[in-house]
Each structure stands twice: as structure tokens, then as C-alpha cells.
N, C-alpha and C positions, 0 to 999 in steps of 0.2 A: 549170940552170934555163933554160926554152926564153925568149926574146924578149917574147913575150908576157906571161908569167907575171913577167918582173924588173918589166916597165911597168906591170901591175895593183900589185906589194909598194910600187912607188914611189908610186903614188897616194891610198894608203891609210895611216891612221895609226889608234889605238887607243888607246880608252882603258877602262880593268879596272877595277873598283871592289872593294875587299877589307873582311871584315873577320872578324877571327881566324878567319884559311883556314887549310889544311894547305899549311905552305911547302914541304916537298917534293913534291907535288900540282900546289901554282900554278908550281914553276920549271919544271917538264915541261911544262904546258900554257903557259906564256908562249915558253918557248922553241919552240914549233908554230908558235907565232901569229908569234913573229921573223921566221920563215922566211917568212909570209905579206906584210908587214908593215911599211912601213919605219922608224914610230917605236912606240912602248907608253908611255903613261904609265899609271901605276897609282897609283889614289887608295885612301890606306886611311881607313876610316872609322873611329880610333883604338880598333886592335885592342891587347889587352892585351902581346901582342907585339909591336909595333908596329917596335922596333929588331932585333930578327931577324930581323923577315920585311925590313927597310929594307939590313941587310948582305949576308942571303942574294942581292937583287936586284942590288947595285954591281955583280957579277961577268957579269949578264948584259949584252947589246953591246941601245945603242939601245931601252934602257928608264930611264923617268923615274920616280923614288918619291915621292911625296909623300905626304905624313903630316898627319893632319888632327885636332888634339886632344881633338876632341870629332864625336862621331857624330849628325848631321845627316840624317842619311836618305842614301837611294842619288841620289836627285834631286840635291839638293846637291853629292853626288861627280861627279854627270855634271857636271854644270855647270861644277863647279870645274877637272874633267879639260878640258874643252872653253877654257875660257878658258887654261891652261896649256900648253897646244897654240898659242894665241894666242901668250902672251907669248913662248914661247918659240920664234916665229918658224918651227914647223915650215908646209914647205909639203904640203896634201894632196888631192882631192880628194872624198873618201871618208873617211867616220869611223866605225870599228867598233865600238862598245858587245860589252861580254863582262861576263858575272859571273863571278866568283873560279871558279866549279865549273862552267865550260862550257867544251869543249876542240874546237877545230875540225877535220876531219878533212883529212888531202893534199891541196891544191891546191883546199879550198874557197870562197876568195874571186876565183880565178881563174875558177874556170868560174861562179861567179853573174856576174862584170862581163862577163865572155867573151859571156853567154846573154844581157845585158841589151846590150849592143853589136849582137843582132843582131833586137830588135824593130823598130818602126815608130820614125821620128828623136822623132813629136810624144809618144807616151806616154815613150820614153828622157827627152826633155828636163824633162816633167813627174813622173818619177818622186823622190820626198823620200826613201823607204823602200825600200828592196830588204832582206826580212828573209831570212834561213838557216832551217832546219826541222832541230827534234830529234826529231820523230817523223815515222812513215809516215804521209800522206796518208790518211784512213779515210773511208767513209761513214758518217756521224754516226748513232748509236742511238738510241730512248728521247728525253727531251725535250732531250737534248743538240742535238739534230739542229736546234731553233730559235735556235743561239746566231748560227750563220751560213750559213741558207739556203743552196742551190746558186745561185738566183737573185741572188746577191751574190757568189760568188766569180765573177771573172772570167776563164778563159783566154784568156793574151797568144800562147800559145804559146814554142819553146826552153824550155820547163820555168817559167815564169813564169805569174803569177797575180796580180790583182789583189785586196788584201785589204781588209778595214776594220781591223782590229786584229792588232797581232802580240805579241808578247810583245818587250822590250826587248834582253835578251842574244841577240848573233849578228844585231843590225841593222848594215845601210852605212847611213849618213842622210850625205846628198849635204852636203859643208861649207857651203855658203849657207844652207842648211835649219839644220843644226845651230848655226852663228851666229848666227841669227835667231830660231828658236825653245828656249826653255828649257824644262828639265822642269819639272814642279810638284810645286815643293819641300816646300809646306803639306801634300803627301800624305803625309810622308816613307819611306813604307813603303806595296807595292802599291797599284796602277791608276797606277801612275806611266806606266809603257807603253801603258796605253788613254787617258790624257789625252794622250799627247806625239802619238800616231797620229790624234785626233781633231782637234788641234791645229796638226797638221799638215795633212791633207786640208781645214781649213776656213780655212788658207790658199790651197790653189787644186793644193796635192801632191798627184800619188798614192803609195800604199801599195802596196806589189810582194812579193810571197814565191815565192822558190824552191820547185818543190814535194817537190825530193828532199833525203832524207839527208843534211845535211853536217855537221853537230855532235852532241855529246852534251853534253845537258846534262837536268837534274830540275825537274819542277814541284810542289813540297811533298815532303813526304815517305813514300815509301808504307811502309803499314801494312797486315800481313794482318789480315784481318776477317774470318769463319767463312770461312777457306779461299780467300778472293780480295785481291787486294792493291786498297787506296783509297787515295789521292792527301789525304792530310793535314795541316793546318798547328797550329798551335797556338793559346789564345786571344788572346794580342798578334797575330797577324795575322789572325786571323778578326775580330775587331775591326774592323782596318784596311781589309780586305775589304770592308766590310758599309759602312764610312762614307766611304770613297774613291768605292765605285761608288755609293751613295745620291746623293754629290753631285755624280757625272757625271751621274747619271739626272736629275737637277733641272735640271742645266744643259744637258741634249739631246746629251750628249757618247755617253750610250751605250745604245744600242738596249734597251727593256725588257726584251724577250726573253731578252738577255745578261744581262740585274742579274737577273731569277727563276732564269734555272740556273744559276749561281754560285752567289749565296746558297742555293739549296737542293742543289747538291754539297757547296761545304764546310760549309756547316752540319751536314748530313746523314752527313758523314764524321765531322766531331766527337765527333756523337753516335755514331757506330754505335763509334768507339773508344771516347769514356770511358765509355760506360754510363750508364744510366740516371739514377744518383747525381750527374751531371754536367749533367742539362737542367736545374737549377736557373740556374747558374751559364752555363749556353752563353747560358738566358735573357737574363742581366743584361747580357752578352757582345754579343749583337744589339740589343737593345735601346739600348745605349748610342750602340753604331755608328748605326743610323737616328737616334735622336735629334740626336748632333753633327751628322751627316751633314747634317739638316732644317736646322739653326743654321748651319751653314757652322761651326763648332766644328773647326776643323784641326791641323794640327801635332801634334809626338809629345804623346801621351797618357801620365798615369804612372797609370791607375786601378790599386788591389790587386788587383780581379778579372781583371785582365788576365795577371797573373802564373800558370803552372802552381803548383797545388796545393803541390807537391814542391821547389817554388823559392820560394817565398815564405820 
């Protein structure tokens, strides 16, 4: 390991957020991140395996487990990861956020600090976010292409980019940042990342994303649909979806633009999976979300419709 590379692992610390993951999955990709890395905690959000996956991790060097008896949303785990980092006296500069199913690629938090070390001192010092990217860079399609204007993305240059929103796993948030601001735990589930980014920058931070390759990780889960694969969640998160970003939208957190094509992707995914037989229920499904959303109505929800058909 070159010089450089040992002084980025020491600067950086991690924290995973799990809940009933694939433990031989997560010890392959925790052990990546070791190597990046110099401490891991991992907060589980009281997975029904909770002590397997607790024994499997003893064995690995410089990862903390904590176990959390009840499931609180992923907000909550950051949080709780972040204070446990606290108590536990590690020193870091840098805090990596990962979800359980996102695995970083060779020497990828080296060359983002590497590439952020060699912008301008005044945006370095301002930067809260320096996020990682699981996909290529694309020119935006279709009305996708109004979620985030080119006139908003900014080039810093060295592969950097100034963003408004990123998605959560595979962020550095500078440790002053991450001690000072908390996620929003009332979300418990999605727009947790676009409230912490908004939340961020209207403290006075900028938001940064590498623009290349360094992780893999999934956004929903895709489903072929006559022959093309669509990006899908289920109704407990399309729900959450719909009343997370409502009550950004109300409170100026998130560009409208962004709240129409989301709701009208995953809505429109929903639909073009379950069929027809299903826009009863996707109905009651949105409707709910805007509704709480309008109320400020937060925290986990237990409605019956939110349940797949097949799980109930």
C-alpha cells in the first residue's frame, strides 16, 4: 500500500447499515472496505439473524457490530453509527456511509480524496459531500432529463462535479458535517439522502460526486417488463417515496421537477409490473403518501395496503 493510500484508510472511518443481508455477501464486501478503511461499524437494524450475522463479523480486524432490537429506519442507524464512532473515541476525518449490498471497487476512496486534494483550497474546504457513482455518467432521456439540468451540475474538474443530490451509500461527509447534522429519522425509509444533501447545502456545504465508476451497488429492483428491465420497489416503499418527497416538496428541500419524475417512474413501474388489477390499490398506495406527506404524518407507517398481496 503506497504512502498515500495508508493516509487516506487512516482518515476515514465507516459506517454499514444491515438488515437481514447475505452474511457471506456482506463479509467479502466489508473486508474490501477494511482494506480502504481504518475503522467499520455496522449497525444492524434487528435482522432475524441478528447473532449470526454478530459472530460471522468477531473474526473480522477493525469492525464494530451493533445490534439494534428493533428496526428504526436506516436514518436512525446512520445516526446511531455516527454517535458510536463518538463514544467510541475513533479518530477520523471522513465518514463513509455503505448499504449492506454496495461493494467498493480497488483503491476507490483513494483516488476520490486524491482528486478532491487537487481542486481549488476554497471549494475543498467547503465541500460536506464528496459522493462515489454506481453508474456511468449518462445524458439524461425523456423527462428524466429535468431531474438535474446540466445547468446544475457543475464541473470542478479532476473528475469532480458539483451536485444537489446524491443518493446515500458510498458518501465521504466531512466528520464536522456528519456531527452536526443528522439524518431525518421521521423518514424512516427513502428521501432520507435528499433530505441529508438538502440539509446539508442549506448549511453553507457543498455537495461533490465523483463522476467515474467506483462502486456497485442497485437502485430498486429491476424487473423485465415486455423485454426491458424497469428499476422497481414494492408498495411499502412506493408509499414512502411518495410521502418522503411530498414533504420535501413542501418544505423547498426538493426541486419539483425531481418530485414529478420520481413519482411518475416509480409509480409507472409499479404499474407496468403488477397489471392492471393492481391500479386499484397502487391508487390507495399514492394517495395515502400525498396525503400523510400534506399532514406532516411521518414515521413508519403499518397501513394493510402497504403489504404485497402475497404477504399479507
Amino acid at each position: 500500500m503506497s504512502g498515500a493510500a495508508k493516509d487516506t484508510k487512516a482518515s476515514v472511518a465507516a459506517v454499514v447499515v444491515t438488515h437481514d443481508p447475505d452474511i457471506d455477501a456482506l463479509v467479502r464486501t466489508l473486508l474490501e472496505t477494511s482494506r480502504q478503511v481504518s475503522r467499520i461499524v455496522v449497525v444492524d437494524n434487528a435482522s432475524k439473524s441478528q447473532l449470526n450475522l454478530q459472530q460471522a463479523l468477531e473474526t473480522l480486524p477493525d469492525v464494530a457490530f451493533v445490534g439494534l432490537d428493533e428496526n428504526h429506519g436506516i436514518a436512525s442507524a446512520l445516526n446511531h453509527g455516527v454517535r458510536e464512532l463518538t463514544v467510541r473515541g475513533y479518530d477520523y476525518s471522513w465518514l463513509l456511509t455503505l448499504d449492506q449490498d454496495t461493494s467498493l471497487h480497488p483503491r476507490a476512496i483513494c483516488i476520490v480524496l486524491s482528486s478532491l486534494d487537487l481542486i481549488d483550497v476554497r471549494t475543498r474546504q467547503e465541500c460536506g459531500i464528496v459522493g462515489l457513482r454506481y453508474e456511468a455518467v449518462e445524458l439524461p432521456r425523456g423527462f428524466t432529463r429535468w431531474t438535474e439540468p446540466s445547468r446544475h451540475v457543475h464541473a470542478l474538474g479532476h473528475g469532480l462535479r458539483e451536485k444537489r443530490l446524491l443518493i446515500t451509500s458510498g458518501n465521504l461527509v466531512r466528520r464536522q458535517v456528519a456531527e452536526a447534522i443528522q439524518y431525518e429519522e421521521s423518514f424512516f425509509m427513502d428521501q432520507v439522502d435528499h433530505a441529508f444533501c438538502a440539509s446539508v447545502r442549506s448549511h453553507g456545504w457543498r455537495v461533490l460526486e465523483y463522476d467515474t465508476v467506483l462502486m456497485n451497488h442497485q437502485i430498486g429492483k429491476p424487473v423485465e417488463v415486455r423485454g426491458m428491465l424497469r428499476q422497481y420497489e414494492p408498495g411499502q416503499r412506493l408509499y414512502y417515496i411518495v410521502r418522503n418527497s411530498t414533504s420535501l416538496l413542501l418544505h423547498r428541500q426538493l426541486p419539483a421537477r425531481f418530485y414529478i419524475v420520481q413519482l411518475l417512474s416509480w409509480s409507472g413501474a409499479y404499474a407496468l409490473v403488477n397489471g392492471l388489477l393492481a391500479i386499484p390499490r397502487e391508487l390507495m398506495i399514492v394517495l395515502a403518501g400525498l396525503w400523510d406527506g400534506i399532514l406532516g404524518r411521518l414515521g413508519q407507517r403499518q397501513y394493510r395496503f402497504l403489504a404485497e398481496p402475497r404477504a399479507r
